[in-house]
N, CA, C and O atoms as a GROMACS GRO file, in nm:
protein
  232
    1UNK      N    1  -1.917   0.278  -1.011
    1UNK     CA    2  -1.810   0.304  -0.918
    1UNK      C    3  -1.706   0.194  -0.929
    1UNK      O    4  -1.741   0.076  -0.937
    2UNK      N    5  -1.556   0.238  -0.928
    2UNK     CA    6  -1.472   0.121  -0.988
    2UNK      C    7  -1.412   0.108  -0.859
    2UNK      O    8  -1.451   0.194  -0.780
    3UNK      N    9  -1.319   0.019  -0.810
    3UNK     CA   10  -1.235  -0.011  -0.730
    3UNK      C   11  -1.186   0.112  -0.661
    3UNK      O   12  -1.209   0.148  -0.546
    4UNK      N   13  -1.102   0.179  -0.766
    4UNK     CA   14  -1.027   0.244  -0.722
    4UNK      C   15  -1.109   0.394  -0.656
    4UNK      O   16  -1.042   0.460  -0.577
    5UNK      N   17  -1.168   0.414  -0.670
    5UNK     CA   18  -1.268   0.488  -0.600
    5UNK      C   19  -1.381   0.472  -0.447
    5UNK      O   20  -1.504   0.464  -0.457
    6UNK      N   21  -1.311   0.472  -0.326
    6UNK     CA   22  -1.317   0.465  -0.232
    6UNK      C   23  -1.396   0.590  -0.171
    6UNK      O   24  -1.319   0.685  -0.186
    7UNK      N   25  -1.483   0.624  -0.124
    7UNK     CA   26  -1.581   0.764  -0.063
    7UNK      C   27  -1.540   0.735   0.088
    7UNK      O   28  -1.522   0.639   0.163
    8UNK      N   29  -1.536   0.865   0.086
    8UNK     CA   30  -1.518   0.925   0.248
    8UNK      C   31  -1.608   0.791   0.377
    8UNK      O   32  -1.548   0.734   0.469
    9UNK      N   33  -1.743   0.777   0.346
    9UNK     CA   34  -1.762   0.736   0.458
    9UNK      C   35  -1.749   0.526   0.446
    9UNK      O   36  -1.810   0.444   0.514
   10UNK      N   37  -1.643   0.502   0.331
   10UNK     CA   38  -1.632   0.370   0.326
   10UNK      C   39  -1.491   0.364   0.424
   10UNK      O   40  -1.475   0.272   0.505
   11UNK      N   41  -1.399   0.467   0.406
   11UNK     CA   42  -1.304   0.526   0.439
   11UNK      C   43  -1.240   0.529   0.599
   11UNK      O   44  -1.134   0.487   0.644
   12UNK      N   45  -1.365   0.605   0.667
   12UNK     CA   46  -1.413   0.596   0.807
   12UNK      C   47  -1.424   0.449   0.839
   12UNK      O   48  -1.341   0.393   0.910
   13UNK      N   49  -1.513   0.394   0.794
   13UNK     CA   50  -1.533   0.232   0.837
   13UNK      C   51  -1.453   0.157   0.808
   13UNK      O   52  -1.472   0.054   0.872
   14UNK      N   53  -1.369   0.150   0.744
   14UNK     CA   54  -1.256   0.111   0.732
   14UNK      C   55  -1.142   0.106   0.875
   14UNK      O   56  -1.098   0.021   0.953
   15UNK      N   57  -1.130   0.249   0.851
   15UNK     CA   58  -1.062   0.299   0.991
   15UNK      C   59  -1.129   0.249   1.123
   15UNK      O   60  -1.047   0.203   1.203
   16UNK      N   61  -1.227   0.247   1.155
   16UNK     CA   62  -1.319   0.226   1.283
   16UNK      C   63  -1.257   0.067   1.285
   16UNK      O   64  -1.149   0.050   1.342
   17UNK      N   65  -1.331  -0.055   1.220
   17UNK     CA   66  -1.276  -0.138   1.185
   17UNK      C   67  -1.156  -0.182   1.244
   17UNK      O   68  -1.148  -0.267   1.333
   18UNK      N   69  -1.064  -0.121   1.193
   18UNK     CA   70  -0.881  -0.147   1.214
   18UNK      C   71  -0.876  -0.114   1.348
   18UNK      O   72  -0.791  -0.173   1.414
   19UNK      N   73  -0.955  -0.027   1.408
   19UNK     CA   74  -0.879   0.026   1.579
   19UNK      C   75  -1.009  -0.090   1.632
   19UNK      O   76  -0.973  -0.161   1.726
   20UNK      N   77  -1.137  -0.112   1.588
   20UNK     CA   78  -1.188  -0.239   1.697
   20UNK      C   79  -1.093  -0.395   1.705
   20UNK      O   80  -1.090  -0.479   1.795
   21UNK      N   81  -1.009  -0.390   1.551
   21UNK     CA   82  -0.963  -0.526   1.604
   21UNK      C   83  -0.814  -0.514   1.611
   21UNK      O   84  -0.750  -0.608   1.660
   22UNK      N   85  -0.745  -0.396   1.561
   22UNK     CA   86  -0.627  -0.452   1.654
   22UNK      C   87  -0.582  -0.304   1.746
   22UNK      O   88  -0.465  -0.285   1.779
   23UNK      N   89  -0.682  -0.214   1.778
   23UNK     CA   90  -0.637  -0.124   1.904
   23UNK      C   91  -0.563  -0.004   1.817
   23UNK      O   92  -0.534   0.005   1.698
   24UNK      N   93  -0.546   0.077   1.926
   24UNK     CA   94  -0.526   0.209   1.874
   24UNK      C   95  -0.347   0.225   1.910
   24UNK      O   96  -0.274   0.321   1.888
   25UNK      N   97  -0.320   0.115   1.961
   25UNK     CA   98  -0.162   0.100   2.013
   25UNK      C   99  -0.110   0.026   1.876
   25UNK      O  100   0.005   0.033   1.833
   26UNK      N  101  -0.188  -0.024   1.836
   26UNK     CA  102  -0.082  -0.163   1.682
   26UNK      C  103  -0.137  -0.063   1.560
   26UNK      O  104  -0.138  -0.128   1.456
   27UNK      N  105  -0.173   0.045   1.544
   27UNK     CA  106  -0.206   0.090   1.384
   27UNK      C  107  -0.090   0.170   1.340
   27UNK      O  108  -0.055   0.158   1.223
   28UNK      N  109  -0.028   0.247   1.414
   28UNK     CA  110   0.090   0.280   1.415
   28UNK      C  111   0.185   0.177   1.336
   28UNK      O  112   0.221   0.182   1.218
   29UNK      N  113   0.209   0.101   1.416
   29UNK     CA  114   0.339  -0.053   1.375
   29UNK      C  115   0.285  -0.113   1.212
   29UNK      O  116   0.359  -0.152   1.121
   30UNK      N  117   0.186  -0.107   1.212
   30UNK     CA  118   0.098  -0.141   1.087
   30UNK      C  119   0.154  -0.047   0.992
   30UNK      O  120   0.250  -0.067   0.917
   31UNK      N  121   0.081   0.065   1.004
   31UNK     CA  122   0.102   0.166   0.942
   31UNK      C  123   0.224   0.142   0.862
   31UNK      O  124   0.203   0.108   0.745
   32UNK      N  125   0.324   0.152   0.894
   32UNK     CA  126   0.474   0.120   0.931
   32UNK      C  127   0.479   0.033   0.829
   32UNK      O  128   0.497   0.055   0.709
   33UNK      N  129   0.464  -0.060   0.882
   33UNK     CA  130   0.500  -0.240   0.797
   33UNK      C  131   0.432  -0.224   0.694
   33UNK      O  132   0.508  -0.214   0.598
   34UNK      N  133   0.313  -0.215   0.660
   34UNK     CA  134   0.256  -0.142   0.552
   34UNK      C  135   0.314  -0.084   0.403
   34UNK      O  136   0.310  -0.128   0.288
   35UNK      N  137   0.394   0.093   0.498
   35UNK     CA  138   0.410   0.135   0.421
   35UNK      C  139   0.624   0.116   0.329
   35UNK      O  140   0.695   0.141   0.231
   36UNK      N  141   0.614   0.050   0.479
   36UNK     CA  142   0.777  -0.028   0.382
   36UNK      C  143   0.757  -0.145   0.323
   36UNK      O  144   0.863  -0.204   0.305
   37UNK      N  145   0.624  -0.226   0.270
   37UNK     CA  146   0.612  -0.318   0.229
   37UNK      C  147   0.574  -0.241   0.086
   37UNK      O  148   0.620  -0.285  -0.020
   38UNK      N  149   0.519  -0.169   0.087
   38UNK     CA  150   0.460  -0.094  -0.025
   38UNK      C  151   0.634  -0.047  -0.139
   38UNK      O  152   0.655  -0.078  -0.256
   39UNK      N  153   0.715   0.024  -0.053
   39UNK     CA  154   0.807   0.055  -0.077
   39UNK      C  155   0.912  -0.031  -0.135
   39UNK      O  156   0.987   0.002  -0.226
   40UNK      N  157   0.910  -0.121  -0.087
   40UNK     CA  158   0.994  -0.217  -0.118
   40UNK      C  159   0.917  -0.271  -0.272
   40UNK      O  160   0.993  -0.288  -0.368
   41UNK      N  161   0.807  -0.290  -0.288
   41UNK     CA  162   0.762  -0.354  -0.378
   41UNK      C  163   0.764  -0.269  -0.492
   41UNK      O  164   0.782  -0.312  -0.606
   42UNK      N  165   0.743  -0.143  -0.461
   42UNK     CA  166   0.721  -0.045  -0.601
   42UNK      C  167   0.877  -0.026  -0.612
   42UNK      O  168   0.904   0.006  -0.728
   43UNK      N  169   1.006  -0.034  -0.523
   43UNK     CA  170   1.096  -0.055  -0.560
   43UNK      C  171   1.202  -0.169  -0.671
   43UNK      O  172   1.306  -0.156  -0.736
   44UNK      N  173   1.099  -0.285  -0.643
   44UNK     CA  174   1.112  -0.421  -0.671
   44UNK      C  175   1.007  -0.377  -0.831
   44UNK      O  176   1.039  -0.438  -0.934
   45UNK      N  177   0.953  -0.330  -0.835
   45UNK     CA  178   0.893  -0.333  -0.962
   45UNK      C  179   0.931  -0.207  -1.083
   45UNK      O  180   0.879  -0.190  -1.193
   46UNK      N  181   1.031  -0.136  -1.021
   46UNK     CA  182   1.122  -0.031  -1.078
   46UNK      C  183   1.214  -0.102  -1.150
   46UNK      O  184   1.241  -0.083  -1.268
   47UNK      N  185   1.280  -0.212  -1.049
   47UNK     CA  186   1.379  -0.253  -1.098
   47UNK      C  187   1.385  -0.320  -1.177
   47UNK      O  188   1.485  -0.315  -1.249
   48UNK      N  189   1.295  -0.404  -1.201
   48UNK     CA  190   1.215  -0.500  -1.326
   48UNK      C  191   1.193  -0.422  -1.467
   48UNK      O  192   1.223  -0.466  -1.578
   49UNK      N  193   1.131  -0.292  -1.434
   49UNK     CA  194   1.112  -0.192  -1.547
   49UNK      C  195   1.247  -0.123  -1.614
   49UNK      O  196   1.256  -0.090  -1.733
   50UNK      N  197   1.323  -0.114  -1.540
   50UNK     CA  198   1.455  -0.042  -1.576
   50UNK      C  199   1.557  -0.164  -1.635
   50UNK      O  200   1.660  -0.141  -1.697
   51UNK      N  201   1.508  -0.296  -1.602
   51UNK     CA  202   1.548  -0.414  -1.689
   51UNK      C  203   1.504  -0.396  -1.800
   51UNK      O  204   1.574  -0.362  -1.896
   52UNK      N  205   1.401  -0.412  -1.802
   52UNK     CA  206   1.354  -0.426  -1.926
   52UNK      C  207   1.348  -0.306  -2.045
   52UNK      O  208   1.324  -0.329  -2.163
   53UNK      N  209   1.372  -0.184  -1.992
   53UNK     CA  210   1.411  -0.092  -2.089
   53UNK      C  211   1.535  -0.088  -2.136
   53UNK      O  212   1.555  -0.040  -2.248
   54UNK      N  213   1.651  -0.145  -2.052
   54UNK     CA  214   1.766  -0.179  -2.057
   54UNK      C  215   1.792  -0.299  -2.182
   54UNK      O  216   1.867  -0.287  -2.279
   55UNK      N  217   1.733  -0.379  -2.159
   55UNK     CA  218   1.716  -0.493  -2.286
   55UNK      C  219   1.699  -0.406  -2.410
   55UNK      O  220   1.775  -0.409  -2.506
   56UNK      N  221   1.594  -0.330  -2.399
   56UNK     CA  222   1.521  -0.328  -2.517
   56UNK      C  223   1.577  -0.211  -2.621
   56UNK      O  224   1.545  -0.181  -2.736
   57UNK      N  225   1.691  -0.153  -2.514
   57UNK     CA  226   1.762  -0.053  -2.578
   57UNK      C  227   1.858  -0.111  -2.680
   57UNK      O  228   1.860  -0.057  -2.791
   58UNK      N  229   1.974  -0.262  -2.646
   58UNK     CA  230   2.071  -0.344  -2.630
   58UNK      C  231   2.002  -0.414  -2.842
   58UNK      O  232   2.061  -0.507  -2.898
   0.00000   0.00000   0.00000
């Protein structure tokens, strides 16, 4: 089983987890910050790629 392969009931505990320590009011805001951090970065790593194809065309 590699990393990237996560099963349903690791999944759950995971989740259970997140609402015992920061509540069922902050997963939301998380959620959130999370998923524009994610965004930003795979944006940030687009732009790096589209450099460098840019070079390599030149």
């Amino acid at each position: 089983m590699g990393i990237g392969s996560i099963g349903i009931p690791s999944l759950i505990l995971i989740v259970v987890v997140a609402l015992l320590i920061f509540g069922p009011s902050k997963l939301p805001e998380i959620g959130k910050a999370a998923g524009g951090s994610l965004k930003e970065f795979k944006n940030a790593t687009k732009g790096i790629n589209d450099e460098e194809n840019e070079n390599k065309t030149k």
